[in-house]
Each structure stands twice: as C-alpha cells, then as structure tokens.
N, C-alpha and C positions, 0 to 999 in steps of 0.2 A: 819474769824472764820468758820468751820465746821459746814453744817446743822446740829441740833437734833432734837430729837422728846420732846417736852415736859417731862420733868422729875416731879415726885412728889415729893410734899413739905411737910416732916413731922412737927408735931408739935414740933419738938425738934428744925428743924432746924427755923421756925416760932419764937421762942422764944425769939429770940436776938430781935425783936420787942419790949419787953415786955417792953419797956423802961419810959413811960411815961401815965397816961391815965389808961380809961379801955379799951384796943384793948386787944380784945379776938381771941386767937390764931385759927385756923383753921381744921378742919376735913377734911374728904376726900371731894372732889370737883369736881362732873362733869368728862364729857371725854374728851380722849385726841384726833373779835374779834368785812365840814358841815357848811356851815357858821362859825364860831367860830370852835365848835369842830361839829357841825350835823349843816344842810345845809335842807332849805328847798325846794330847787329845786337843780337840777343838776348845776354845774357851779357857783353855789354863795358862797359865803365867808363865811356865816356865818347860823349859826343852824335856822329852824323857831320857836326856842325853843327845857336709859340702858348706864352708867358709861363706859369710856374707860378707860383703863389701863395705858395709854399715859397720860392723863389729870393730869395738877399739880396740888397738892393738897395744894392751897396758899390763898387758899379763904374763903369760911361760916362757920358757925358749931362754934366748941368752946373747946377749953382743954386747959390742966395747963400750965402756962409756965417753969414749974420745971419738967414737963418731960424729962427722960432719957432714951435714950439706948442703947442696946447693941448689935454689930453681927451687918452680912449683911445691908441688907438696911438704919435701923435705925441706924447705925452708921455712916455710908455714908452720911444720911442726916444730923446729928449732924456734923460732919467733914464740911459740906458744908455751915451751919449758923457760926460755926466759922470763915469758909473763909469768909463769906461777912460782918462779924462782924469787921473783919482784915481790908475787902477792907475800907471799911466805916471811920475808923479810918485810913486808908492813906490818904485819900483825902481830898485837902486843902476845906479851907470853900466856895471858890467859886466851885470847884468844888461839893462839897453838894448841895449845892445852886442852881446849874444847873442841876443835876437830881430830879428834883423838876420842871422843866420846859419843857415845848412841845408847838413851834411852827409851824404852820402852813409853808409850802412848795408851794408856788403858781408853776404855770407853768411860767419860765423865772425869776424867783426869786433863782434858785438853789444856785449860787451859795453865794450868803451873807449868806442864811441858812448854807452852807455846813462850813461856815466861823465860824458861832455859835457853830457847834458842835464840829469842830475841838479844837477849845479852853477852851471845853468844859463848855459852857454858857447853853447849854440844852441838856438833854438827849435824848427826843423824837422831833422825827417830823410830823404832819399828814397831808396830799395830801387834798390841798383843792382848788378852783378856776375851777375845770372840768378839767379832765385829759381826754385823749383819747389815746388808744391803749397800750398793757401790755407792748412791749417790748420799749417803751418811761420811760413808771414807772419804769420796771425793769434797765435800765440804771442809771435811777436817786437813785433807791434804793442803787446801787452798788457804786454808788459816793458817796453818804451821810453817808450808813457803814461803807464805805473806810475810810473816816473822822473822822470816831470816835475814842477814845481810845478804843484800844482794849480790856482791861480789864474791861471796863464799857458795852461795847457795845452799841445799840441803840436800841429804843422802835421807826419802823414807823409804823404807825398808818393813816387810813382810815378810810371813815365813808361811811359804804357800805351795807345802811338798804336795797336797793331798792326803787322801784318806785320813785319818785321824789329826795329821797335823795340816790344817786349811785354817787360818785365823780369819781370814774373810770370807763370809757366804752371802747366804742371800741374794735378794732380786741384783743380776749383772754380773753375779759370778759364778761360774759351772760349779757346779759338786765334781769335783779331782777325784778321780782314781788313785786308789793306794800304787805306791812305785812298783810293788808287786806286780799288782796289772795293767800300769803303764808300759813297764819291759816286753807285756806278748802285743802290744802293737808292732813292733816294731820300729825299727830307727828312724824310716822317713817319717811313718803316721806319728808317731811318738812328737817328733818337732813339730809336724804340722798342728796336732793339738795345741802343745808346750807354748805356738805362738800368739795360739786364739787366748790361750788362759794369761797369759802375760800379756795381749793386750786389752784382757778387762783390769788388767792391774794399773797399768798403763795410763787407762782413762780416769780411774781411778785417784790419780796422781802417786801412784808407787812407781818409784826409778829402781830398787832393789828386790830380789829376792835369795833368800834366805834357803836355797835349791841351786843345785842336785845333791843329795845323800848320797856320797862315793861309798861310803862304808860296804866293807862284803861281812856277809851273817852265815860260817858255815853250815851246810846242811845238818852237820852233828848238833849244833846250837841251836839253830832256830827261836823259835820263838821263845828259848830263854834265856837270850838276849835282851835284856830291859828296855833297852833305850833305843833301841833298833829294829831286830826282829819280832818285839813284842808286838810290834804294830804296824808291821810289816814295809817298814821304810826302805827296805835295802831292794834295787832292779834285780840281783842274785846273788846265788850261793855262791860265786868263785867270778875271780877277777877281768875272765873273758867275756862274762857276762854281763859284771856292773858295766865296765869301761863302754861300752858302743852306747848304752843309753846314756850315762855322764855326757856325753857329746852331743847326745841327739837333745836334752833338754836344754844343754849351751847353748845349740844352735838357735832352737826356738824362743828362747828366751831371747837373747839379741833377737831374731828377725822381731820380735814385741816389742822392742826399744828398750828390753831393763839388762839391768847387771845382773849377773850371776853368780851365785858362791858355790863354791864345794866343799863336802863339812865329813865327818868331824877330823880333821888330819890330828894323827896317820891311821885313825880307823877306830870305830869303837865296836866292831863287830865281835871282836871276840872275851867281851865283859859279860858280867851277868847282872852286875849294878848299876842302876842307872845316877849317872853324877847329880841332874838335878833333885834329887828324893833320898842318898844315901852315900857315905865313905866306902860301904864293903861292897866288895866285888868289880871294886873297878880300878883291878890292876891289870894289866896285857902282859902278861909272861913270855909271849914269841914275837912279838913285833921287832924285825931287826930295821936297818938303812936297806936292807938288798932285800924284802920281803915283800913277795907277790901281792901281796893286799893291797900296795901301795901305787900299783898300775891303774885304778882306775883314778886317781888323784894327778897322774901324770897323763893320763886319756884328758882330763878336765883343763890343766895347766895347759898342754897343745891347745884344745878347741877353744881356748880364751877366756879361763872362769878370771871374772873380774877380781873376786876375793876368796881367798881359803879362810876355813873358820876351822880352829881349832879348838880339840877337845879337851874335857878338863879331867881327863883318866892318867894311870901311868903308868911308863912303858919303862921297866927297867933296863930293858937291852938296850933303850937310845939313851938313858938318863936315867940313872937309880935314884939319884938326888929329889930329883923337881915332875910336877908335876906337868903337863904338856905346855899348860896353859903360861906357864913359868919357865919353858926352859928353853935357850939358848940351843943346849945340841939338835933341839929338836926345829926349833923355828928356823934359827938363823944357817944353822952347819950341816941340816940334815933340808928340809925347806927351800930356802931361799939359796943356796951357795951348791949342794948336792944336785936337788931338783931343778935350780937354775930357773925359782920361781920371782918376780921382780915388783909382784903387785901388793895389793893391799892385805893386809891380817887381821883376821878380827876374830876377838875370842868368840866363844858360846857363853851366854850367862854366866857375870860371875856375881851376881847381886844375889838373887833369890840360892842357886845351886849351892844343895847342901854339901855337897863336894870342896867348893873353895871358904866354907866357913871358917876356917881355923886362920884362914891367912886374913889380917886387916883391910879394911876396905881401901885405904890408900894406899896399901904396897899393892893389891888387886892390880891396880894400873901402874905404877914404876916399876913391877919386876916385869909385867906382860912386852911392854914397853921396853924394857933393858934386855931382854930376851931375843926382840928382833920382830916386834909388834907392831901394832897400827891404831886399831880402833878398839876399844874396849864397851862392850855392852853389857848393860844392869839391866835386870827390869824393873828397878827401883830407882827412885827420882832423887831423893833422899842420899842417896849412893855420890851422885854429880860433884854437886860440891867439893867435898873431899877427896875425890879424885882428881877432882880438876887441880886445885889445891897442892895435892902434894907433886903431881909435876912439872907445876909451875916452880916449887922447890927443888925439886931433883934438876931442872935446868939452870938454876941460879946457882947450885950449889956444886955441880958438876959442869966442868966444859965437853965430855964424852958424854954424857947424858943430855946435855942441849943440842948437840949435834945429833943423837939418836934422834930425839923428838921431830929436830930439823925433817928428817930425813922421813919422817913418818909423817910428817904433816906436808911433803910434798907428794908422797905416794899418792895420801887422800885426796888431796888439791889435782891432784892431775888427773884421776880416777874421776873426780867430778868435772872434771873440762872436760875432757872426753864423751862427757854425756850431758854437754850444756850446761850444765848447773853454774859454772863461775863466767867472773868478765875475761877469764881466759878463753874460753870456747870460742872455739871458730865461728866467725859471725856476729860475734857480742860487740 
C-alpha cells in the first residue's frame, strides 16, 4: 500500500462504533505511537509494568453518534465509516477475531509471526526482544506488511519510551533520553525531538508507538516504584507536570506520521510491584474516578492519543473485583463513557506478565473484550490461537458479545484507515 499521512476521523465517520456500550465518539485529537507490550530494559520481553492538521481525529472528546453531513470533508468521512462498516461485515469471524490480536515479533521469530498474519490470526505486531539497527527492522517491517491482507492492513507497533525501555537501537535510531530528561526540554523542544525519533520509526516501517507513559510516580515513591519510577519512565512527580509532556510527545509523534498510546490507565505510579515479574505489591489503594493522577491521561485523550493501554494492577476504589485489565468499571464506565474516550484499548502484556497468570489464556481476551476492550497483546505467539479461538466462541455463542467484538473490530479498522493502512483510507 501507499505511504499517507494520517487522515482525520470525523464523528460521523466514528459513529459506526456506536454499537454497543457508552463509547463516546471523538472530537478533534492531537497532531499529525516491552516486555509484554513495554519492556523494562532494552532487550526484554516483557513491560516492568499546538494541533496538526495531519492528526486523526479518532480519539477523546465526545459527540453524537447521529451526526451527519454534508459536502467535502464531512462527507468523505461519512463515505469512509461506511467503508469500514462494509469491511467489518465481510470478514469472517476469525478474521474479527484476529484484529483483536497483536503479537510480539522477537528477532529470529519472523517468520511463524509472519505466518499469523498472513492467515490472518492477528492484526498487529510489536518488535520486542532488542532489535539492533533500522535497516534490519525495516526489512522485517516489509515482510510482515507484505503478509498481511491488504484491505486490513497491519498495526506494527514498538515500545520506544527511551532510556531503559528503547527496543530498537542501533545504526538509525537515536539513543532516547529517559522521560525523566525528556520533561526538562521542554514542550516545544520535547515534540521537536518526539518527531525526528518517530520518523526513524517511521522509516523503519513502525506505524505505532507504545508512548507516552502518563503515569505520575510520587516524589514519596520514586524510584520504588517498579515498573515506573524504577527506571525513571514517568515526565514527573504530580500531574501538572506529566500532562504538558503527554501532549508534547502526542504532538511529535503525529507530526512523525505514527500513532500514539498513553499507558498504563488509570496509573501505575503508585505500586511497588511490577505486574510483568510479580502478584505483590500491585494493588493501588487511592485511585478514585475524580483522582488527580488521572489528568495527565485526560492531557493525552485531548491531544489525540490514538490508544490507551491499560494496566494489569488493581485499583479497589474503581473495582475491588477485577483486575484493570478485566474490568468494565474501569474501561468502559470510568474510560470510555466518564472520560468520553472513543478510540482504541489495548491491554499491556497479558502473555508473559506474571500478574495475569492465574487467569486462562482464552478468558485473557473475552473478559478484556467484554470489559470494553479492543486489542489484546502477548508476547507469546503460542498465546494466538486460543485467543483467537475463544472469541470466535464467545461471538457465536453470545449476540451481546458479537456485537462487543463488532464494535471493537470497527474501532481498530477505523484507527487503521486513518493512517492508511486499509482500502478504507482516503485515497486507496
């Protein structure tokens, strides 16, 4: 397929979403993205836990979904939710089912991945294990795209915060500064960099990144904070602080031409466990729905983050039941419907993280899913199958469950026309 530049996403075209739930459609959004899915050192598998013109507008904010209209662009974008409304309803249930899925890409694993996509078992892939040098990546990005259907296209996806967590190095790609010392550039210099290193990603053949870490780490915690402050992921100690870089690395990232995440919602700042390596210590005891931590995630959702990624900790004040990564209050009533967030959701690692062991690997993906979910990432390949698997079942066997998935597999779909990837995209 054809580079583009990010296209914007109107509400109209947003609407075909409207299908289950309270997901609240989107406003304008931002300029124009690990262990598991984040990685606390280079090389490991798994996680340690001003507006451009270009930017899709596929993300925060909120409007009706019975908007209409008419003429130029707004009609364009209405013509374009009906294409992916069309794609959606072509494709069989395992193919639903696998844009719902993002595995991990080791080095010397291409090709069983490339095997996955072809068959279309998962939509995305993310570069994880330590990568070294762009024009290595870029070869493998052109194998894995090659492999995809073309009308679906592919989400690859990197987790490329800086300082300890950079899965790609080497010749073409800068050595990132920890977020830590990204926040004392400052908000313009901060994008300006943001956009030189996303467009080595770029070239690269990365459309995703796996960035900004909204998380605040307070100063009482610091550095022992696992999965956060240990490795100094968080732009500050308090929420006035994170939120202006959250924006400023959105920015940059769009002007680079990728997507963008903000992770770990609603914060793992204040754990001391890190989920990918352990159960203890990663409960959040004060995280409420009205709780300052939760500004810089709402800083992200304004400036257009294409995907929030949620974490696999748990927060009793929103959900004493479930864990984040499983739970309804938190995604769908406190997320997408409080937040008036409309885009895409994707867990953090649930393959390797010792955190979601006790739950089976195919309820992994139909509770994330039934929750008020989107994409689900392993960084085990092994994982696919029976994910895919059981919500091909849970859509057969449920009409409220097929209509979830519906509605998840148009998120995804429309998040990839937005950024060229499908024969929805403007231009295709």
């Amino acid at each position: 397929m054809k580079h583009l530049r990010p296209q914007r996403v109107s509400s109209a075209m947003l609407a075909v979403v409207m299908l289950t739930g309270p997901v609240a459609a989107c406003r304008a959004g931002g300029d124009a993205t690990s262990s598991g899915s984040d990685s606390s050192a280079a090389g490991s598998t798994s996680e340690p836990g001003a507006e451009s013109s270009s930017a899709p507008e596929s993300n925060g904010g909120s409007s009706t979904s019975g908007e209409t209209t008419s003429g130029g662009a707004g009609s364009s974008s209405a013509a374009s939710g009906s294409c992916v409304a069309d794609l959606v309803a072509s494709l069989t249930p395992q193919q639903r089912a696998g844009q719902l899925l993002m595995v991990a890409v080791q080095t010397g694993g291409v090709a069983g991945v490339a095997k996955l996509v072809a068959n279309g078992s998962v939509g995305g892939v993310i570069y994880l294990g330590g990568w070294s040098g762009a024009a290595t990546v870029a070869a493998t990005s052109r194998e894995l795209t090659a492999a995809a259907p073309s009308e679906l296209g592919l989400f690859v996806a990197a987790d490329q915060e800086g300082g300890e967590v950079q899965q790609l190095r080497g010749a073409g790609f800068s050595d990132i500064p920890s977020a830590q010392e990204q926040a004392a550039l400052g908000s313009s210099e901060l994008t300006r960099s943001v956009q030189v290193w996303a467009g080595e990603l770029a070239k690269a053949g990365v459309n995703v990144n796996l960035a900004p870490v909204a998380d605040v780490v307070p100063a009482s915690i610091g550095t022992a904070n696992g999965p956060i402050g240990r490795y100094h992921r968080e732009y500050g100690a308090t929420p006035a602080a994170v939120s202006p870089a959250v924006a400023a690395v959105i920015a940059g990232l769009h002007a680079g031409g990728l997507a963008a995440t903000v992770k770990h919602f609603p914060g793992l700042g204040r754990i001391s466990g890190n989920t990918d390596t352990t159960t203890v210590g990663i409960t959040d005891a004060e995280t409420t729905a009205d709780d300052p931590a939760l500004e810089p995630f709402a800083a992200g959702i304004k400036a257009g983050a294409d995907m929030v990624m949620i974490s696999s900790a748990r927060y009793p004040k929103l959900d004493p039941a479930n864990q984040a990564t499983f739970s309804k209050a938190i995604i769908t009533d406190l997320l997408r419907s409080k937040m008036a967030y409309g885009g895409v959701v994707i867990t953090d690692d649930v393959g390797a993280a010792v955190a979601v062991q006790s739950v089976p690997v195919p309820d992994r993906a139909t509770r994330f899913v039934a929750a008020g979910g989107d994409i689900v990432l392993t960084a085990r390949a092994s994982d696919i199958t029976p994910m895919r698997d059981a919500l091909v079942a849970a859509a057969a066997a449920d009409p409220a469950a097929a209509d979830r998935i519906t509605a998840a597999v148009t998120r995804v779909l429309t998040l990839k026309s937005a950024y060229g990837l499908t024969r929805c995209s403007p231009g295709e």
